[in-house]
Structure formats: structure tokens, C-alpha cells
C-alpha positions as CSV (number, residue, x, y, z in Angstrom):
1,X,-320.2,-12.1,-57.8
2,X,-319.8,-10.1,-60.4
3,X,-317.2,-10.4,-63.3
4,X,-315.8,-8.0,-64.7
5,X,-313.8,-8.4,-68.6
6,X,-310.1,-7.2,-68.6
7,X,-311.3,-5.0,-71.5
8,X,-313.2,-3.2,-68.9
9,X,-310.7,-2.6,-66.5
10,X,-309.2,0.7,-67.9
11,X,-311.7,2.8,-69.5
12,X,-310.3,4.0,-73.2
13,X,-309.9,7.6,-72.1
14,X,-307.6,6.8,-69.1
15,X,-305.5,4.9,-71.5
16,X,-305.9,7.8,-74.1
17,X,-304.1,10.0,-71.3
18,X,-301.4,7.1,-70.1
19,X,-300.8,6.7,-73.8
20,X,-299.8,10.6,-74.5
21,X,-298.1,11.2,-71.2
22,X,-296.0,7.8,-71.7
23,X,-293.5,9.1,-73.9
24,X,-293.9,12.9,-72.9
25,X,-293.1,11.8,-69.3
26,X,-289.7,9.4,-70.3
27,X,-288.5,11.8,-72.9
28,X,-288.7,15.2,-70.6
29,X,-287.3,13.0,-67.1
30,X,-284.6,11.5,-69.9
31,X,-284.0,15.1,-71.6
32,X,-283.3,16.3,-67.8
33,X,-281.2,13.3,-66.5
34,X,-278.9,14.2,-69.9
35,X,-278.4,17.7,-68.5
36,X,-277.3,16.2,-65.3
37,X,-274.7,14.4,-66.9
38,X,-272.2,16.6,-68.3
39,X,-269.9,13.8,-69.5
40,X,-273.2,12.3,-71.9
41,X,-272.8,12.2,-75.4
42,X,-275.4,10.8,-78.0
43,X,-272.4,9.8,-80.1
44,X,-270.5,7.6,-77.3
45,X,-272.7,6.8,-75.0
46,X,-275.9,4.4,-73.7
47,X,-278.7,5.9,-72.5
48,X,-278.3,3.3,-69.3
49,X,-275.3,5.3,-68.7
50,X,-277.4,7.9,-67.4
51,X,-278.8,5.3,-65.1
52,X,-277.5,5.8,-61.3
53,X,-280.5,5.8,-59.6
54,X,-282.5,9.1,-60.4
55,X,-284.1,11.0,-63.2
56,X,-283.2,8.1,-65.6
57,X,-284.6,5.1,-63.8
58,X,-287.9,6.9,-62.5
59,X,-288.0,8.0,-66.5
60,X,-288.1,4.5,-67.3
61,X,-290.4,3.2,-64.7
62,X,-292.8,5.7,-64.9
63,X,-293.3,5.6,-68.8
64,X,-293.4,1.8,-68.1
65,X,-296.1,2.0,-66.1
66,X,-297.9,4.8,-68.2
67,X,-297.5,2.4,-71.7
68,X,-298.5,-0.6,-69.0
69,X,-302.2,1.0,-68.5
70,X,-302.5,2.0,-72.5
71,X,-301.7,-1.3,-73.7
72,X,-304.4,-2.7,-71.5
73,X,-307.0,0.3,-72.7
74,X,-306.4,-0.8,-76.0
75,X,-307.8,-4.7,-76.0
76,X,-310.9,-3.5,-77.0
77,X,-309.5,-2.7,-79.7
78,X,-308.4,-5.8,-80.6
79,X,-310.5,-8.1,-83.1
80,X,-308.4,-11.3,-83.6
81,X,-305.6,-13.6,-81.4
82,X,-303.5,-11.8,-83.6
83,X,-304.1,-8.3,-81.7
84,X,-304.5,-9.9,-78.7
85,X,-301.1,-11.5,-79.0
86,X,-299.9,-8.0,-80.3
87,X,-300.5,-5.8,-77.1
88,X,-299.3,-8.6,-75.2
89,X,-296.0,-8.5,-76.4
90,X,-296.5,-5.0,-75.8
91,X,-297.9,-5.0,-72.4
92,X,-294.5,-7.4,-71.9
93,X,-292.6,-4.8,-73.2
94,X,-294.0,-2.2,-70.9
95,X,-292.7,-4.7,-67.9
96,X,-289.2,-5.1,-69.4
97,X,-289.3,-1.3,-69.6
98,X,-289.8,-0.7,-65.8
99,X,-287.5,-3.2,-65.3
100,X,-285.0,-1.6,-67.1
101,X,-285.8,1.0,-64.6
102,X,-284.8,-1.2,-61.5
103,X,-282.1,-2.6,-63.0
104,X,-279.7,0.1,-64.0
105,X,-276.5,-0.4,-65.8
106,X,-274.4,-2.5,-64.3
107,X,-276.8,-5.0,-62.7
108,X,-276.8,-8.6,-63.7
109,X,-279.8,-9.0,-65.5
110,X,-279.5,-5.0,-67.2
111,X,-278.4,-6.5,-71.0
112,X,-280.9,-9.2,-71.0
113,X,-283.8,-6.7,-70.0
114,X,-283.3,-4.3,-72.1
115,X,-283.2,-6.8,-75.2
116,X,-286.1,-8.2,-74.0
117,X,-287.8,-4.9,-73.8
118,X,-286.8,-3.8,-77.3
119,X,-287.4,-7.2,-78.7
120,X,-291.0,-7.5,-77.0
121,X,-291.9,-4.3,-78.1
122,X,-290.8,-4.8,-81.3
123,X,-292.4,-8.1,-82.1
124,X,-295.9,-6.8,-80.4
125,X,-296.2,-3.3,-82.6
126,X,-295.8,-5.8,-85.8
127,X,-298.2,-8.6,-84.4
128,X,-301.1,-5.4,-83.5
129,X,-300.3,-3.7,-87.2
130,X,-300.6,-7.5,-89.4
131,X,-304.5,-7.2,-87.0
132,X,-304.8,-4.0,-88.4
133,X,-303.9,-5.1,-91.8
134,X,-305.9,-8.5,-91.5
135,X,-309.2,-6.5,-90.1
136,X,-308.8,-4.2,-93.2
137,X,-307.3,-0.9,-91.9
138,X,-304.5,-1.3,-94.0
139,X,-303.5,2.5,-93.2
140,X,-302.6,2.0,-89.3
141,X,-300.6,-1.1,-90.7
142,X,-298.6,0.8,-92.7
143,X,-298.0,3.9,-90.0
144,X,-296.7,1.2,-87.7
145,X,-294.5,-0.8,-90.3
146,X,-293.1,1.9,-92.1
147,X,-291.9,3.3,-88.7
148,X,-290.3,0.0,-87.8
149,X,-288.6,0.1,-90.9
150,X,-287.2,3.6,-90.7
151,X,-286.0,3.1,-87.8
152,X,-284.0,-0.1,-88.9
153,X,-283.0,1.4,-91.7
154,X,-282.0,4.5,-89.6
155,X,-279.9,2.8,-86.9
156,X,-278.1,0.5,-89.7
157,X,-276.5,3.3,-91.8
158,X,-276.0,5.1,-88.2
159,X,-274.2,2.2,-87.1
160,X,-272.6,1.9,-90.6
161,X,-271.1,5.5,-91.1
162,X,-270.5,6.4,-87.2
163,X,-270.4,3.0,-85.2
164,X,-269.6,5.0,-81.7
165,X,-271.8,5.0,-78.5
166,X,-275.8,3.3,-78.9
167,X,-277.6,6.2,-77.3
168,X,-278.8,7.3,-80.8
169,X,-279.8,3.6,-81.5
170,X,-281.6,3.7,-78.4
171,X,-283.4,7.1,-79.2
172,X,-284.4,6.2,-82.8
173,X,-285.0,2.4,-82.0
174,X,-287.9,3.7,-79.4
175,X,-289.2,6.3,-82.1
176,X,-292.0,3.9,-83.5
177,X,-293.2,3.2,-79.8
178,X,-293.3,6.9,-79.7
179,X,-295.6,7.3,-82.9
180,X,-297.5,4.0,-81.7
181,X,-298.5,5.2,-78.2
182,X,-299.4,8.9,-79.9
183,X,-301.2,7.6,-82.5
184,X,-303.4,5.6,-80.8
185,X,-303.4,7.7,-77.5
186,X,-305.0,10.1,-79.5
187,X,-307.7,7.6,-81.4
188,X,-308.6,6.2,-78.3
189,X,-309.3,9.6,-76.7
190,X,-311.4,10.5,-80.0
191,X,-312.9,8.1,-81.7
């Protein structure tokens, strides 16, 4: 029988692609639910307001899925535990974030997924950069930390000088996922 490692089981340019079209896909599908909803507002609204089943939720589940298959493309790029316990906080994240999907606003488990997804993901892009920074590319380390702390920086003196609806939060808390899943969507398609 043959066995095959789970580095193997999506080649890098596959996860190159899912990494790109992850937050292209859930940005556009979440840009269009918006214009659906004439009573949205950045300023007083969630984003899971915009979540009866549609546009919103298939947003969420596909660029689940999408950030799913790149996480996994990217464990051979992982040196240490460290990494390894980096993109699976990811990869965890990725679940919470199709779950988030399924579970629209409203549901009982909705608040308790979505803080799980943005906790995961959180916690799994700093685990992956400290690997970067402990396996000398101190460069990556810094792209990913000094977007983490932009965006908490951002969303405290949002939520300090106009404390109204989290949809902002929401947009600039996924912002360093964003850069993350461009970044190295794009390395792993050329390099």
C-alpha cells in the first residue's frame, strides 16, 4: 500500500490558486450580498446581518473551503512544530469560517463560531510568522505581525471614536488574512 504524506496531498500550485481566489471569491459574493441589502451600513451593522441564507453564507463557505485547501498546500512550508501548529490554527480557522457559513446569525452556536474563527485565525497567522522569524526570514514575520497590529490598532481607535455597528471591525479584523493568503498564494505559485 502505498502512503502518501499530507504534504503531498495538495500540490503548491493548487493551493497557490485556492489561496488568491480565497479572499477574491468572499469579498466579491460579500460586496454583492451588501448591495442586496439596502438597509446595510458599515457603520451600524454585522456583516452576519447580511446572513439569511444566500450570497453571504455561500461567501463564507466557499472562501472557507478555498483558505481550507491553501493552508494544507502550505505544510511544506513548514520547518518546525511551531509552523505546523501555525497552519493548524489556521486550517481550524478555515472550519470555523465555513461554519460561520452554516450558521447564520441567529443560530445558537453563530457568536461562539465566529470568535472561534477570528480567534483561531488569529492565533495561527502569529504561531506560522514566530516559524518564520525562528527559521530566519525575519521579513515574512514582520509582514504578518505588523498587519496583526494594524489592524488592532485600527479597530481600537474605530471602536474608540465611533463605537456603532462591527461590520468595519469585521472588514479590517480579516485584513491580515487577506495579506496572508495573497502573500503566500502568490510565493507558493512562484517560488
Amino acid at each position: 500500500m502505498m502512503e502518501i504524506e499530507i504534504e503531498e496531498l495538495v500540490p503548491e500550485s493548487i493551493g497557490g490558486y485556492c489561496g488568491l481566489l480565497a479572499p477574491l471569491v468572499g469579498y466579491v459574493l460579500i460586496i454583492v450580498s451588501i448591495l442586496m441589502h439596502d438597509d446595510f451600513t458599515l457603520a451600524g451593522s454585522a456583516l452576519s446581518d447580511l446572513g439569511e441564507v444566500g450570497v453571504f453564507n455561500i461567501a463564507l463557505i466557499l472562501s472557507g473551503i478555498l483558505f481550507f485547501i491553501f493552508t494544507l498546500s502550505m505544510l511544506s512550508r513548514v520547518e518546525t512544530i511551531v509552523g505546523d501548529i501555525g497552519l493548524a490554527g489556521l486550517a481550524f480557522g478555515s472550519i470555523f469560517l465555513v461554519l460561520t457559513g452554516i450558521f447564520p446569525k441567529g443560530t445558537t452556536p453563530h457568536t461562539a463560531i465566529v470568535i472561534l474563527f477570528f480567534s483561531f485565525f488569529v492565533a495561527g497567522l502569529f504561531m506560522f510568522s514566530l516559524e518564520k522569524f525562528l527559521e530566519f526570514e525575519p521579513v515574512w514575520a514582520v509582514l504578518i505581525w505588523s498587519s496583526l497590529v494594524f489592524a488592532g490598532i485600527s479597530i481600537g481607535l474605530v471602536s474608540i471614536l465611533d463605537p456603532g455597528g462591527i461590520a468595519i471591525y469585521e472588514i479590517i479584523g480579516t485584513l491580515p488574512l487577506v495579506q496572508f493568503s495573497l502573500v503566500y498564494g502568490t510565493r507558493l505559485l512562484t517560488d
